[in-house]
C-alpha positions as CSV (number, residue, x, y, z in Angstrom):
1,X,-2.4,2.8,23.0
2,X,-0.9,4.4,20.3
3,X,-3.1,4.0,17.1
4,X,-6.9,3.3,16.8
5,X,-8.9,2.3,13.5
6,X,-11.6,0.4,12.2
7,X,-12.0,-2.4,10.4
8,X,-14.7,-3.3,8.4
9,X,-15.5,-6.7,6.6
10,X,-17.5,-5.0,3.6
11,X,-21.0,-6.7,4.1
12,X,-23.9,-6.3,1.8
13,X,-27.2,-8.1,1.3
14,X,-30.4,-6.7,-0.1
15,X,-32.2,-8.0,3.3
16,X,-34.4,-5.5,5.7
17,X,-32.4,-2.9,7.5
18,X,-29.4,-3.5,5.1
19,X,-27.6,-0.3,4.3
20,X,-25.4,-1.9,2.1
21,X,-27.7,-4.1,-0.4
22,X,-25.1,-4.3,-3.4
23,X,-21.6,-4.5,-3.7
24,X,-20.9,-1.3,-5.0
25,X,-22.9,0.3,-2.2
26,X,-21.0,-1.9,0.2
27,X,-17.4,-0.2,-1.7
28,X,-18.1,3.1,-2.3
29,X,-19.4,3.4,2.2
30,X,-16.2,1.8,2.8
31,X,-14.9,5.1,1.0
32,X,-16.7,7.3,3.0
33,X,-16.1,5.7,5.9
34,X,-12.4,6.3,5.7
35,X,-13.0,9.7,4.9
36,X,-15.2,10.0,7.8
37,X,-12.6,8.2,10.1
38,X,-10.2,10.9,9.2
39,X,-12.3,13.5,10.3
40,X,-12.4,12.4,13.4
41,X,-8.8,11.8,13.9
42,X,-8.9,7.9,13.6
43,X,-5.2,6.9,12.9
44,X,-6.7,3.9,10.5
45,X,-9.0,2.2,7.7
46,X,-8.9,-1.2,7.5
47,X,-11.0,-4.0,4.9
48,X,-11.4,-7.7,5.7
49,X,-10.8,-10.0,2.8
50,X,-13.0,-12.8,2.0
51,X,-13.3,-15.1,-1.2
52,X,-16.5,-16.9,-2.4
53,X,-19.1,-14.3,0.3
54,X,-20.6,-11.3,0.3
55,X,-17.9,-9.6,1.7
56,X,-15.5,-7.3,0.4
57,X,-13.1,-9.3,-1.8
58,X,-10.3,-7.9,-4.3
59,X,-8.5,-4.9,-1.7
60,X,-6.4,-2.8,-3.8
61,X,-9.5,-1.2,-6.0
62,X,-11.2,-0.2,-2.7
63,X,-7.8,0.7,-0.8
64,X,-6.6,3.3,-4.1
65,X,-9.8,5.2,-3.5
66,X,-9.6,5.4,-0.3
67,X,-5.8,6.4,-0.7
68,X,-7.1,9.4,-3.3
69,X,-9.7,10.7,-0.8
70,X,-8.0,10.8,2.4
71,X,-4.7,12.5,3.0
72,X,-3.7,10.9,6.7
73,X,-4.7,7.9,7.7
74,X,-3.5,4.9,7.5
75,X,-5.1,2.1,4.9
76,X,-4.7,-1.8,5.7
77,X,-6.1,-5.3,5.1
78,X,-6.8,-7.8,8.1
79,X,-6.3,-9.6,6.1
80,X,-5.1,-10.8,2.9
81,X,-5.5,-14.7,2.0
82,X,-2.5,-15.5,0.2
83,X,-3.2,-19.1,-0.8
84,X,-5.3,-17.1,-3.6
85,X,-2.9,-14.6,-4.6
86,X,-0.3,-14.1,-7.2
87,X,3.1,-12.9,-5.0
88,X,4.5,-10.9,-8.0
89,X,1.1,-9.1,-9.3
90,X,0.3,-8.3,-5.9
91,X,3.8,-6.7,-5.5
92,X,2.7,-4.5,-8.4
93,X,-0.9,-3.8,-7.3
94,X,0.5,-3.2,-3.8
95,X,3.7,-0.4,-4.5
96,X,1.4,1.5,-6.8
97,X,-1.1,1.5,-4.1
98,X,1.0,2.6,-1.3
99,X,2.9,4.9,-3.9
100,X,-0.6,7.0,-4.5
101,X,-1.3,6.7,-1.0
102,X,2.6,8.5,-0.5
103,X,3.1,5.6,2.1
104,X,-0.3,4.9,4.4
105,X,-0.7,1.1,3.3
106,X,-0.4,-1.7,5.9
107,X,-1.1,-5.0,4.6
108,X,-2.2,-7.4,6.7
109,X,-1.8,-11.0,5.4
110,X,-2.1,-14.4,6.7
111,X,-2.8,-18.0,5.6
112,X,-6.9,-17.5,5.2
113,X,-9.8,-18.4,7.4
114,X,-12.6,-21.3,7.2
115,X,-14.6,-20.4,3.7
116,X,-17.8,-21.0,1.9
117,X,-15.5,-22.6,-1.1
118,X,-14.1,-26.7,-0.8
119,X,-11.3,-26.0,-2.8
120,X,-11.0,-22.3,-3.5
121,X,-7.6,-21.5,-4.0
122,X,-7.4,-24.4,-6.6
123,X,-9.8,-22.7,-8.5
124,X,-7.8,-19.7,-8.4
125,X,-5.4,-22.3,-9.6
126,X,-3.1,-22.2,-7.1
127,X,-2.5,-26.0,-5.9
128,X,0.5,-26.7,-3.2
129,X,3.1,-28.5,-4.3
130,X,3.9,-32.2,-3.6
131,X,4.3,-32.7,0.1
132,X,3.3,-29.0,1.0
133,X,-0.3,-27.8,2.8
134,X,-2.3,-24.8,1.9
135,X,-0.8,-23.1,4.9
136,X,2.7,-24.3,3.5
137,X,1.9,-22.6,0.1
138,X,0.5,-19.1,1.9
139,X,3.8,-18.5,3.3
140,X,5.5,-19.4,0.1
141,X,2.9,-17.1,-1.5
142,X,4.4,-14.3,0.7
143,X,7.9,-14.6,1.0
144,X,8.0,-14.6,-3.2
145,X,5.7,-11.8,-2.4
146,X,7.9,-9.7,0.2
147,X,10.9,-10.7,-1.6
148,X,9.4,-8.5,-4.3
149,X,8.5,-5.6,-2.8
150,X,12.1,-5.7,-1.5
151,X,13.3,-5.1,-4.9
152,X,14.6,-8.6,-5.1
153,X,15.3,-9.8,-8.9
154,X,12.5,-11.5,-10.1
155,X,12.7,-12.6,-14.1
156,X,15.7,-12.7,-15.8
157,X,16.5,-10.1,-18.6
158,X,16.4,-10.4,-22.6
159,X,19.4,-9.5,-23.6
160,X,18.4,-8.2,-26.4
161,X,16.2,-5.9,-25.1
162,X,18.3,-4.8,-22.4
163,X,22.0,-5.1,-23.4
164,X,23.0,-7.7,-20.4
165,X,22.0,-10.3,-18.6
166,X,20.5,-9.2,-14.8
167,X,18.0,-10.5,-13.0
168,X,14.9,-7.4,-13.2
169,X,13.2,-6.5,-10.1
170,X,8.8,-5.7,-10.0
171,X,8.1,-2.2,-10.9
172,X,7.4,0.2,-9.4
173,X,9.1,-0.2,-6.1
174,X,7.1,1.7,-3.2
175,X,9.9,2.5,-0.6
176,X,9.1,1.6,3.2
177,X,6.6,-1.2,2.1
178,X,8.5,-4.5,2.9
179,X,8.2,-2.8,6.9
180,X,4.9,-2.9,6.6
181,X,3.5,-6.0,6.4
182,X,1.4,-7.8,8.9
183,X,1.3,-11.5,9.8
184,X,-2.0,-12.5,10.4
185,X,-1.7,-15.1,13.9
186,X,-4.6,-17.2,15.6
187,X,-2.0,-19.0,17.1
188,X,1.1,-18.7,19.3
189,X,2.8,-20.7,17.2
190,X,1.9,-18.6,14.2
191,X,2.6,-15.3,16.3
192,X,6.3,-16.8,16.9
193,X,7.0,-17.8,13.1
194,X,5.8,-14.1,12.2
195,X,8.5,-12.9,14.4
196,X,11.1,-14.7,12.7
197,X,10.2,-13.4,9.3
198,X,10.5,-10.1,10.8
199,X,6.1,-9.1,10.2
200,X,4.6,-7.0,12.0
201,X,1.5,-9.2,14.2
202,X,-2.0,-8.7,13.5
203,X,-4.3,-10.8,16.1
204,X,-7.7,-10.9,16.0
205,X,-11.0,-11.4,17.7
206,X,-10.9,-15.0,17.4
207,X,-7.7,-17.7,18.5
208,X,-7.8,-21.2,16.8
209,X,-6.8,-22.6,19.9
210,X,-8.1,-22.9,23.3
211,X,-6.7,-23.1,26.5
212,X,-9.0,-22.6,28.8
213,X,-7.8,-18.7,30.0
214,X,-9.7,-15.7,29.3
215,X,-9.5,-14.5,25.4
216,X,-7.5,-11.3,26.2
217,X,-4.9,-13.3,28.3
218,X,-4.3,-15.9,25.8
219,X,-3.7,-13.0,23.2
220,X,-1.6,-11.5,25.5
221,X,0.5,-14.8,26.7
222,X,1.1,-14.4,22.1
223,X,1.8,-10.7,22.2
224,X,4.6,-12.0,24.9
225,X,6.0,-15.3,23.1
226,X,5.7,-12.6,19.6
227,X,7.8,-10.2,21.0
228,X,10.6,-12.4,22.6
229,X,10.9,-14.3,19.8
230,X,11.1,-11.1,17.8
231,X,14.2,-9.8,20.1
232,X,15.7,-12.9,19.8
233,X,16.1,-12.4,16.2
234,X,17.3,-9.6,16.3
235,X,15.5,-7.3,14.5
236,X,16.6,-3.6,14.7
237,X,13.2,-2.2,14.3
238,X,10.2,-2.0,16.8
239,X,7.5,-4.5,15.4
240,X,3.8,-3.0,15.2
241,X,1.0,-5.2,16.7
242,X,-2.7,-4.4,16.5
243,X,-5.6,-6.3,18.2
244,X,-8.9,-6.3,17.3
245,X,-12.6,-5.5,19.4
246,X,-15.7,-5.5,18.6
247,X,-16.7,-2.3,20.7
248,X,-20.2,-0.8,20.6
249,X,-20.7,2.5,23.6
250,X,-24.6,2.7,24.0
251,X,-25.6,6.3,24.3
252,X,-28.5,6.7,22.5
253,X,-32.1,4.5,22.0
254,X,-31.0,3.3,18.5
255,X,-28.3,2.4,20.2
256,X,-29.5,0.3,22.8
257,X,-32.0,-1.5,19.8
258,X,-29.2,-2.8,18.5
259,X,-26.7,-3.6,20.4
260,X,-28.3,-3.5,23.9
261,X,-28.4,-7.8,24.0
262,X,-25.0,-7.8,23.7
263,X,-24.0,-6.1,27.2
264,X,-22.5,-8.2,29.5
265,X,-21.2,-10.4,26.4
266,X,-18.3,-13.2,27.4
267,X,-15.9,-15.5,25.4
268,X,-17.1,-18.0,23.2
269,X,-15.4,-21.1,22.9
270,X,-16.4,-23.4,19.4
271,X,-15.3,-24.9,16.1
272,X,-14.5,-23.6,13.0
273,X,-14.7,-26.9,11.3
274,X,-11.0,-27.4,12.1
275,X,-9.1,-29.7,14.7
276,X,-9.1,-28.4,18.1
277,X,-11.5,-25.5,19.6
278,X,-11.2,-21.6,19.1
279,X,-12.1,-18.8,21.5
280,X,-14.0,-16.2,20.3
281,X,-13.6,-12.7,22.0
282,X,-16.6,-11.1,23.4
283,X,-18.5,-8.0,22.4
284,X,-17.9,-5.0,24.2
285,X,-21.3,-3.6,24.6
286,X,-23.1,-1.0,27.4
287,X,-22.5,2.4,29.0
288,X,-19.2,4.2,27.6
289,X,-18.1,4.4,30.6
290,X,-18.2,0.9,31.5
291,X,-16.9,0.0,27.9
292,X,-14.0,2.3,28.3
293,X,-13.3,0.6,32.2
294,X,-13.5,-2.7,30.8
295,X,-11.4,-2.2,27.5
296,X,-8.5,-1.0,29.6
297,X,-8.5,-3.7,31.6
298,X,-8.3,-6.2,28.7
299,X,-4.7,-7.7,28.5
300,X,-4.1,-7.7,24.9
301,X,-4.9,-4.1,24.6
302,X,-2.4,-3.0,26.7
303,X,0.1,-5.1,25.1
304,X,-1.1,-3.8,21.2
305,X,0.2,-0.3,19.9
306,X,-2.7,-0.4,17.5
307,X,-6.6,-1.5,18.3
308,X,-9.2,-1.9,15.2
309,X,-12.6,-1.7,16.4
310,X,-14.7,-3.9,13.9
311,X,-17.7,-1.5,12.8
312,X,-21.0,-3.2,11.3
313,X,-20.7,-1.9,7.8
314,X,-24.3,-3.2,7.0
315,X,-25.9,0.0,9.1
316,X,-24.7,3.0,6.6
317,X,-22.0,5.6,7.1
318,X,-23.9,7.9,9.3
319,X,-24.6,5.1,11.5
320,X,-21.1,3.9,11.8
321,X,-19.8,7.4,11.6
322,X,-22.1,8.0,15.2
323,X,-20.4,4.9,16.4
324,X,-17.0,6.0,15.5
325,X,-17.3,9.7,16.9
326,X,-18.8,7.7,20.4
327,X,-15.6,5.9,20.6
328,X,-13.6,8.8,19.8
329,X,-15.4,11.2,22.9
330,X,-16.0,8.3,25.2
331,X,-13.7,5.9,24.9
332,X,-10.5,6.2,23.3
333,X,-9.5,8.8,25.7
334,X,-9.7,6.0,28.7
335,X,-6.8,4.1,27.1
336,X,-4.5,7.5,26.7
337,X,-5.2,7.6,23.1
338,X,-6.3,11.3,21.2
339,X,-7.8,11.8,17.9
340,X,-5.0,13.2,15.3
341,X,-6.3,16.1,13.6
């Protein structure tokens, strides 16, 4: 294990025992949260997107001030829906983020998940094209998208403004960036078309398909295919691939409160509203000894040079900031990682 960070999906809801009632409370934590994951030597800070929920939605706001308050650690998305985005304004929001950043952004992006919205990209207004499916327009989305970031022409010039005819590239440019984008996979097949576009492969706690094996061996039989495909492309570089787990060491009574039903969690298998079944990963809950034992045992974890721990935002940053400091003591060490300082 080479890198460890958290992930957070940016809750808020003005219910009982919500630290994070409003939005802005919900952004400004997420802040200090990175700032606090720094601290401690976490190697990165990572937001879910969602559209149409009370969940953190538009990254690169959140992502700049995280970039201005922290000086180390990396700053990502898992991830970014791009049936709703705009390839070319999101290649300028994206460079001048990672430029005031000096190079920490990892974007994560991917085709979307199940939504609260029937038809939100269309009311975006994005709409795929004749004969193509949302999915089909997400990867359009992003290869206009890394094209850009790429430097790639974009718009032809005026020639009257500009003295010739050439086809003008999105400004600024943010070197380094095109290598650091992430594919987001719930499938093998996904994880083996991510490979061929030469992304890096950001799997999750959840798999849209179900095979009947254990989650972490399913995600590991797609770290495999991911990486084979990826050498038979021939890529020079060595790809990055993170997992994610929902880990919680219980080391104190407030602990135990609220996370104490979740010890010996297991898969879940279920539907998304989507063809087929998905397998949900299980929660790992308990001693941190027992935690650390079973999380280097998992499959996928071994396979993964980067593991986000999903942190429940909703409890405050000195809550999340215990959690984090109990995984950087008790656990992290068990998989050979240590905190950068």
């Amino acid at each position: 294990m080479k890198r460890i960070g958290f992930l957070s999906f940016g809750h808020y809801q003005p219910v009982p025992g919500s630290a994070a009632r409003t939005a802005r409370e919900a952004l400004v934590q997420t802040v200090e949260l990175a700032v606090a994951a720094e601290e401690l030597g976490f190697d990165g800070a990572y937001v879910r997107v969602h559209h149409f929920a009370r969940q953190q939605a538009a990254p690169f706001p959140v992502l700049a001030a995280m970039a201005a308050r922290t000086r180390r650690i990396e700053l990502g998305t898992g991830v970014i829906d791009m049936r709703y985005e705009n390839p070319l304004y999101m290649a300028e929001e994206a460079a001048q983020t990672d430029l005031i950043s000096d190079g920490r952004l990892q974007l994560g992006v991917s085709r979307g998940s199940p939504e609260p919205a029937l038809h939100g990209p269309a009311t975006f207004g994005y709409v795929p094209a004749e004969g193509e499916t949302e999915a089909d327009m997400a990867r359009r989305h992003t290869a206009v998208f890394r094209r850009a970031i790429a430097g790639a022409g974009v718009a032809e010039s005026n020639p009257r403004m500009t003295g010739r005819s050439v086809q003008l590239p999105v400004l600024p440019q943010s070197p380094g960036l095109a290598d650091r984008i992430w594919w987001g996979s719930g499938t093998r097949a996904t994880a083996r078309w991510a490979a061929e576009q030469g992304m890096n492969l950001m799997s999750s706690t959840l798999l849209t398909e179900d095979t009947g094996v254990p989650f972490d061996e399913l995600q590991a039989e797609q770290i495999a295919l991911y990486r084979q495909v990826w050498r038979d492309s021939g890529w020079e570089r060595e790809p990055r691939i993170s997992v994610s787990r929902s880990v919680m060491p219980i080391v104190n009574d407030l602990d135990e409160a609220y996370f104490g039903r979740d010890r010996g969690s297991v898969d879940q298998v279920g539907s998304l509203g989507e063809p087929g079944l998905a397998r949900f990963g299980k929660t790992y809950a308990g001693d941190p000894d027992q935690v650390a034992e079973d999380l280097a045992k998992d499959a996928a974890v071994r396979e993964a040079d980067t593991l986000l721990m999903t942190i429940p935002n909703a409890l405050g940053v000195d809550y999340n900031t215990h959690l984090m400091r109990s995984i950087v003591e008790h656990v992290a060490p068990a998989l050979g990682w240590q905190p950068t300082r």
